[in-house]
PAKEKE-876593 format. One record per residue (C-alpha): y, z, x. Coordinates in steps of 0.25 Angstrom, whole numbers, padded with zeros to 4 digits, always signed. Each point is the difference from the previous one (the first is absolute). Layout:
BEGIN
YZX;...
***
This chain:
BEGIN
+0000+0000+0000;+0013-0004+0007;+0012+0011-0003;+0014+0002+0002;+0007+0012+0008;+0005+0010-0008;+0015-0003-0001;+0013+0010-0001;+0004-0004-0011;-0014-0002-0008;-0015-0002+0002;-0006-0013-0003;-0015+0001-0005;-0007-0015+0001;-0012-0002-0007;-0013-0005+0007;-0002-0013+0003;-0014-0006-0005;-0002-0012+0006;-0011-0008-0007;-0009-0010+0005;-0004-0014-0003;-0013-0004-0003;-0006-0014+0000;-0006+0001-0014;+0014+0000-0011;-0001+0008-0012;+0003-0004-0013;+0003+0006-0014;-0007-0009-0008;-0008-0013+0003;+0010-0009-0007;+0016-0001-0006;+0002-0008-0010;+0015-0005-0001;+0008-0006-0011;+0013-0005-0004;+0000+0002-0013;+0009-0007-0012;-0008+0002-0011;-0006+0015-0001;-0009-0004-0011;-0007-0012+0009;-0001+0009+0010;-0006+0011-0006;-0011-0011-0005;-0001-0003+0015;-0003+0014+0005;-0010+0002-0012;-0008-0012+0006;+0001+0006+0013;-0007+0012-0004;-0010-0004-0007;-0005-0009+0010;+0001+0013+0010;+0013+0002+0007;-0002+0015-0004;+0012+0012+0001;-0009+0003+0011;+0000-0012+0008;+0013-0007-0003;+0014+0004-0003;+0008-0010-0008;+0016-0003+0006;+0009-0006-0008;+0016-0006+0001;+0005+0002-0016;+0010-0011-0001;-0003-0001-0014;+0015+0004-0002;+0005-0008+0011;-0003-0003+0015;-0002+0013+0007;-0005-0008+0012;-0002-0015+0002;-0014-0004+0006;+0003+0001+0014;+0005+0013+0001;-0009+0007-0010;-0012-0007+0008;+0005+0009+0011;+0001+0013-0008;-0012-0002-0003;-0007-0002+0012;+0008+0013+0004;-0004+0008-0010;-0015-0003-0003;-0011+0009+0005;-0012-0009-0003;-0008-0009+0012;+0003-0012-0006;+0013-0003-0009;-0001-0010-0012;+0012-0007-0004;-0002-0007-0012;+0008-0003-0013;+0000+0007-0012;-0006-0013-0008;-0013+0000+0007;-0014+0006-0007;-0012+0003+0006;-0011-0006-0009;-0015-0001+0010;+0004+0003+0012;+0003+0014+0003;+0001+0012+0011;-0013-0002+0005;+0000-0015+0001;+0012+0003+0010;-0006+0010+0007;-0008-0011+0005;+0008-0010+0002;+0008+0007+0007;-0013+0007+0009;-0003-0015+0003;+0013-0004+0004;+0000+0012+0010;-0013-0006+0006;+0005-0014+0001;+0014+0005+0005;+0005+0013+0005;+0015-0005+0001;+0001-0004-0014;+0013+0004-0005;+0001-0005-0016;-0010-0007-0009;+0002-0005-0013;-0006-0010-0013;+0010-0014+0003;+0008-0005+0012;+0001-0011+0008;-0009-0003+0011;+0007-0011+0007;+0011-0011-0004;-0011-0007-0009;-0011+0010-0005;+0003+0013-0009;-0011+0011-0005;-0001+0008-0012;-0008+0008-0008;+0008+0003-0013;+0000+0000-0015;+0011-0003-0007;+0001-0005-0016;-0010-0012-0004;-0003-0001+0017;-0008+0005+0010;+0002-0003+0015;-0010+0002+0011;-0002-0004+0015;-0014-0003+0002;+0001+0004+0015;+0006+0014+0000;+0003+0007+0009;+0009-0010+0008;+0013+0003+0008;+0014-0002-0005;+0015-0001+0004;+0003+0006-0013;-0003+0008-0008;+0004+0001-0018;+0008+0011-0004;-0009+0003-0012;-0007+0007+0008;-0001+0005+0012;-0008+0010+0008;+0006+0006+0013;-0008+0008+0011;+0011+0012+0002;-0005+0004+0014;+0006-0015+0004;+0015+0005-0003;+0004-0014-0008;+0012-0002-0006;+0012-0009-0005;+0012-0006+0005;+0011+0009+0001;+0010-0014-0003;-0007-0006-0012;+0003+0005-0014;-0007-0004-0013;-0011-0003-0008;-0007-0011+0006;-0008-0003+0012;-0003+0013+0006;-0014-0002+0000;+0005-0011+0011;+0008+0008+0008;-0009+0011+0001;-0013-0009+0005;+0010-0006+0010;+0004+0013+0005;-0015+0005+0000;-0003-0013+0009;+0010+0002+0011;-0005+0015+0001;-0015-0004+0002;-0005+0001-0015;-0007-0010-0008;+0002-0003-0014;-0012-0005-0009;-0002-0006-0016;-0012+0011-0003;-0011-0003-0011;+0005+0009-0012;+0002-0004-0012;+0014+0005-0008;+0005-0005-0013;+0015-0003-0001;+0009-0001-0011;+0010-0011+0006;+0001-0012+0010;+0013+0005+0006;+0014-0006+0000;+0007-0007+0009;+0015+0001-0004;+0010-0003+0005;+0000+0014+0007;-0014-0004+0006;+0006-0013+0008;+0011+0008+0006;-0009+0010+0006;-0009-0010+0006;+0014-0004+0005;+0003+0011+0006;-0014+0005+0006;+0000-0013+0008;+0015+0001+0005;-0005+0013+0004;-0014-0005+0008;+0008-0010+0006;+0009+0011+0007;-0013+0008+0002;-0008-0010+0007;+0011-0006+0008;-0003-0002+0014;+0009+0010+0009;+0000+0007+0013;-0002+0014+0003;+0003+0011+0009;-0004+0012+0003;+0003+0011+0010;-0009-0007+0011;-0002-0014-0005;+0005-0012-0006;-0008-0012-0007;+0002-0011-0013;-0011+0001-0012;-0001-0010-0011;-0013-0007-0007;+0001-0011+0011;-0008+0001+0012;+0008-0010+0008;+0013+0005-0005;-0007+0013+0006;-0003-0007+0013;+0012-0007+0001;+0010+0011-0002;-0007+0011+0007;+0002-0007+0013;+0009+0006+0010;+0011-0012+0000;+0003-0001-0017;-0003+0017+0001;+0014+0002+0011;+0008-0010-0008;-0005+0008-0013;+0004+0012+0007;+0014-0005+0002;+0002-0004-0011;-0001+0013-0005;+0009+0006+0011;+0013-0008-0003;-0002-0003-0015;-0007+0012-0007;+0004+0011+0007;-0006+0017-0006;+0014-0001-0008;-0005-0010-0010;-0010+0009-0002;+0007+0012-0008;-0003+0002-0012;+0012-0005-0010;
***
């Protein structure tokens, strides 16, 4: 226990300092947290019914929810976030409020996800529809008069649907702190997962959803602005730390070609007469 001396003028009592330790196996306070943004309280409450009685139990779940019935108390984004924060559960499901589960239930996910795991340690995010490449998409998902279902699941993907989504908690994932909305989330948070090591994959369980989605006009203007903001992000730049200097981009000859000696002492100057640390203040 670390004290002060007594003073003069009064005694100052610290109290002990338990340090705890870190273990490799993570504890969590339930096996899975199902999140919601929820407009509707009615549809949602229908939704957590269908969730329970296909097993997600008081005893293994805990159910998260934004009320923006009334108004939006967080946009998409943010509230992803929260959640992520706040959820005690191994593995964090985002999913809208219009979904139901219908055949497939906790112990079918149990083992898609025990599979997964098998297949894949570093798998960050699994769904029921992506988009596996520019071409190809994957889905197994009800909705009105249609069913949908990828014969060859599991299979990899770039992105993930925000119907549903399931999120390994011990892979710390989250949004981007400069996109706000509704839309495309699912996106930005299967890029993130990607650059950090973690794989996203279309999963072979079966959900029944009320509606198709919309893509408003709000919709175009996010996709707008998550590329804006991926351009910036994977924008070739230099770097320089406190002992060395070198250029990173998805080009390997641009690599080669600018981490040479001659364009790297140019570079340098030009950073030297045209961007000195007083550019760099905060305004």
């Amino acid at each position: 226990m670390i004290q002060l001396p007594p003073t003069t003028s009064k005694e100052f009592k610290m109290e002990e300092i338990i340090p705890q330790k870190i273990t490799v196996e993570e504890e969590f306070s339930f096996e899975y947290s199902i999140c919601s943004f929820v407009t509707d309280l009615n549809e949602y409450e229908e939704m957590v019914a269908s969730f329970q009685a296909k097993g997600f139990s008081a005893s293994n779940s805990e159910f998260l929810f934004v009320d923006n019935s009334e108004g939006n108390s967080f946009e998409a984004f943010g509230g992803i976030n929260r959640m992520l924060r706040q959820a005690r559960g191994r593995y964090v499901i985002i999913c809208h409020q219009d979904i139901l589960l219908q055949e497939d239930g906790k112990a079918e996910l149990d083992r898609k996800i025990t599979e997964i795991e098998a297949i894949d340690p570093n798998w960050g995010i699994l769904g029921n529809a992506g988009g596996v490449n520019l071409k190809y998409t994957a889905m197994h998902i009800s909705h009105p008069n249609e069913t949908l279902r990828e014969k060859n699941l599991p299979l990899k993907a770039i992105n993930l649907d925000e119907n549903f989504l399931i999120i390994k908690a011990a892979a710390n994932l989250n949004t981007s702190a400069d996109l706000k909305g509704f839309h495309l989330y699912g996106t930005d948070i299967c890029l993130l997962a990607n650059i950090r090591g973690y794989q996203a994959y279309v999963i072979d369980f079966k959900i029944f959803h009320k509606s198709k989605g919309n893509a408003n006009k709000s919709f175009f203007e996010i996709k707008n602005a998550l590329k804006n903001k991926y351009e910036r992000a994977f924008a070739g730049r230099f770097v320089g730390t406190t002992i060395t200097r070198f250029y990173v981009s998805g080009s390997k000859w641009k690599n080669i070609i600018i981490n040479s000696g001659f364009v790297m002492f140019w570079a340098r100057q030009y950073y030297k007469f045209f961007k000195p640390k007083k550019h760099y203040k905060p305004h």
